[in-house]
N, C-alpha and C positions, 0 to 999 in steps of 0.2 A: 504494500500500500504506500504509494508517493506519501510524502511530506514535505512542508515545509519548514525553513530557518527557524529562528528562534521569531516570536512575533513582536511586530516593532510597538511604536505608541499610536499609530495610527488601528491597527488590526488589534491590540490588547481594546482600545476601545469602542473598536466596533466590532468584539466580542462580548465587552462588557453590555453594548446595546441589543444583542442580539439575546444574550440571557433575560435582561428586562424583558423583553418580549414572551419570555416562555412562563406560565403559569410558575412552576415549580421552582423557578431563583427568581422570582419576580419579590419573592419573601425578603430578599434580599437590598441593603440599603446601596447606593454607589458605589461607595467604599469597598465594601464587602464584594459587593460582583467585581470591582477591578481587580481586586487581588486572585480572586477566583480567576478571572480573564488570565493572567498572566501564567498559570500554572498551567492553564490544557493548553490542547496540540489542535491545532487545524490541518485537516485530511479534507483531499481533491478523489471521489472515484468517478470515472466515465458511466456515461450510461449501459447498463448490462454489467456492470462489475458486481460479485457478488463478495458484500462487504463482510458479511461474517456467515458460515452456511450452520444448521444446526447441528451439535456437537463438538463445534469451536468449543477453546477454554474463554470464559467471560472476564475478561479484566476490563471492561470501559464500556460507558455511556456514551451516544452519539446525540449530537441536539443536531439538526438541520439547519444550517444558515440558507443554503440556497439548494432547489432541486428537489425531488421526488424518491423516495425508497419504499419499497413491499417488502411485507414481512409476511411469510407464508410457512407452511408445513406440507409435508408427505403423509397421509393416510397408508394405512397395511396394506390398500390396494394401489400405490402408487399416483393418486389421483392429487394434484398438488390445490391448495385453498389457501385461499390469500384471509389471513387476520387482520391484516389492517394496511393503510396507506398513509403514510406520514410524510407530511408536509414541513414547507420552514417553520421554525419557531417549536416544533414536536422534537421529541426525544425519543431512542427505542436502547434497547439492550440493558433494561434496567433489572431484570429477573436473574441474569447469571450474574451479574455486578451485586445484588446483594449478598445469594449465598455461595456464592464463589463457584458455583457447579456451572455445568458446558451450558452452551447455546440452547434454547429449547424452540428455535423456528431458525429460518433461514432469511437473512437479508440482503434485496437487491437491488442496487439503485437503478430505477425507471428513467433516470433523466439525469445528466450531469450534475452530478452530486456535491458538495462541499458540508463539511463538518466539523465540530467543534468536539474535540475529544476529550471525555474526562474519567481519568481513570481512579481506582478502588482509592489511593491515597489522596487523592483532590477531593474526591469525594465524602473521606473519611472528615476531613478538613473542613468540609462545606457545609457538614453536620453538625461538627461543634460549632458552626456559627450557627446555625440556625436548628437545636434538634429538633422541632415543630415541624421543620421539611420531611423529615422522615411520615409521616401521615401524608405527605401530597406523594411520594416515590410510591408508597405500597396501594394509596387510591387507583394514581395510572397504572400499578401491575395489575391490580385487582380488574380494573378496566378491562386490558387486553384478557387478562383469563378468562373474563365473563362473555367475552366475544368469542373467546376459543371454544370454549363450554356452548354456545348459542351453534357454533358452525356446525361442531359436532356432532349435537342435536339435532339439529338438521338432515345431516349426513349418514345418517342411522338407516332410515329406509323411506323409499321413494314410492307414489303412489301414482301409478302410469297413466292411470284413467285422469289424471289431474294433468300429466305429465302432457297426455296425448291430445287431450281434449282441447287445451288453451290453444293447441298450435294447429287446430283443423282452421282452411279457409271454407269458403260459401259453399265451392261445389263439395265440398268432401263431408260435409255437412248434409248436402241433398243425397249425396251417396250413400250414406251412411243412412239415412231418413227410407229414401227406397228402396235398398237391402232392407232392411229391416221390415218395412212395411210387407212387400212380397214374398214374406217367408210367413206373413198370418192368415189366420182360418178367414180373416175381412176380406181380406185380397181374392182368397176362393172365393167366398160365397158372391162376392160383388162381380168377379167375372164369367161363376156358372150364372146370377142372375142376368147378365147382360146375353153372352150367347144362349140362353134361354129364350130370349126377346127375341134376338136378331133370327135366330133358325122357324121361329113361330111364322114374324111376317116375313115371313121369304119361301115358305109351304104355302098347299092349300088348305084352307080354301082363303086364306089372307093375302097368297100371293098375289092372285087376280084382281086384287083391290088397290093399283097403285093411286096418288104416290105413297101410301102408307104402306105398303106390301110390295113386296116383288123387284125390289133394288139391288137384289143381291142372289139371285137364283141359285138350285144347286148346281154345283160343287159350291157355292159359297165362296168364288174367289176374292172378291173383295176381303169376306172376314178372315182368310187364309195371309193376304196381304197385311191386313192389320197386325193380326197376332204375329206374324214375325220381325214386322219393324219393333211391336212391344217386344219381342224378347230378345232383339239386337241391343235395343234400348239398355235392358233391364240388365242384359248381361255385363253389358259395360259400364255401368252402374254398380252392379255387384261385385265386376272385377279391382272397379278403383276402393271400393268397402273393405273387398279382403286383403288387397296392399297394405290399407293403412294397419288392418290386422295385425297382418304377419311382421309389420315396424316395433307397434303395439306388444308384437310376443318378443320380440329379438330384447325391446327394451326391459319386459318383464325378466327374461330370461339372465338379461345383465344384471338387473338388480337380485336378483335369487343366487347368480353365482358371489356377488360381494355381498351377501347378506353368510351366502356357506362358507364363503372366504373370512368374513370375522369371529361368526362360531369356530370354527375349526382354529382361529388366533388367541378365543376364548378359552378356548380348552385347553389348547398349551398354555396358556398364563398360567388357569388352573392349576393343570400338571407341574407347571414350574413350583408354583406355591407349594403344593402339596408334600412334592420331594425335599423344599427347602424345611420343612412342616416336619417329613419324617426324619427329616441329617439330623435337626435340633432336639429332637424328642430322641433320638437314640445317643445324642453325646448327653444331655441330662442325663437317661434310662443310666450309662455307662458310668456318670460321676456317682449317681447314688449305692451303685453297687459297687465304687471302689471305696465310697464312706463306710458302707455298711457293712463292709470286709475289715 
């Protein structure tokens, strides 16, 4: 990661302006942020640089002076979900900066980036001037956790008919409406009652009564014509119905296999636990029988 020099008195105080700007040192009086100012590091990444990925060791806070970063994670199925999108004046990487443990998302800058770095001892620093600020650190962790918690929940299982339905247009709608319609007892009974009508006045003794009768003699070619336009119709109708179907199943199908994909991630947890469950219970089992020896 580029850096720069040591920063002069121009960049120390448009540091010190950039923290006024962020909620979290904003607690802080002139004084106190310029001192702050002169301790952290200003860091340059290009857009697509990936500033810290998850499982980095945490030693530093980023504030944003200029430019765009996502902070995202990897699901067990590989599906990546973006937690948040921080802007100038936000900060990120405050979760492994308090208990010293790895990265728990991955950060990337969307846009040429520029940053203000403050790391565990500036920070430790930044506490004793103000330990009130600690309540605004663990509010924005608690933030992004509650966001990660929300995605999650989300992400859990997917309901296709909701999935599928928002993104039909008009015709795939009347598609859907006519398949449907064409597979009911309505549909019979409406087209035995019509060829019922039609085959009466086109016999005798109705047929010799035109124009009520006799427009359609037998063979009935006219009503032979009709009915196969309706089932060109119908079929291509039903054909675009069972497309969106089989989209409809592929999507079910996806969501079934990462639903079997987390139980089966579940079950190994389980089994992890379980085993770490029996290691512990059998080094106890082994102490009390070297006591009671």
């Amino acid at each position: 990661m580029p850096s720069t020099p040591p920063p002069s008195e121009a960049q120390i105080n448009e540091a010190s302006d950039t923290l006024a700007e962020v909620s979290f040192f904003a607690l802080l009086d002139d004084q106190e942020r310029a001192v702050l100012a002169q301790r952290i590091e200003r860091m340059t990444f290009p857009a697509g640089k990936v500033i810290f990925s998850r499982g980095d060791p945490g030693d530093a806070i980023y504030v944003i002076v200029r430019g765009v970063a996502e902070v995202s994670v990897k699901n067990d199925t590989g599906e990546k979900m973006v937690l948040e999108t921080v802007k100038p004046g936000e900060f990120f990487g405050e979760i492994s900066l308090l208990d010293a443990g790895p990265r728990t998302a991955t950060v990337t800058a969307t846009e040429d980036l520029e940053a203000l770095v403050i790391d565990r001892g500036d920070l430790e620093e930044f506490l004793k001037l103000r330990p009130a600020a600690a309540m605004d650190l663990l509010t924005a962790a608690g933030k992004r956790l509650r966001e990660s918690a929300n995605i999650l929940r989300r992400t859990v299982s997917r309901n296709v008919n909701a999935e599928e339905e928002d993104t039909r247009s008009t015709v795939m709608k009347v598609a859907d409406w006519i398949s449907e319609f064409s597979g009911s007892l309505t549909f019979l009974f409406i087209h035995v009652g019509i060829f019922f009508v039609w085959v009466v006045l086109n016999v005798k003794p109705l047929a010799n009564h035109p124009p009520v009768g006799g427009f359609d003699p037998f063979p009935f070619g006219l009503l032979t014509m009709v009915v196969s336009l309706e089932a060109i119709i119908l079929s291509v109708f039903v054909l675009l119905s069972q497309n969106r179907q089989i989209a409809r199943d592929r999507v079910r199908s996806d969501i079934e296999y990462q639903v079997n994909v987390r139980a089966e991630l579940e079950v190994s947890h389980l089994h992890e636990k379980v085993d770490l469950l029996h290691e512990e219970l059998t080094k106890r089992l082994d102490s009390l029988e070297k006591r009671a020896k």
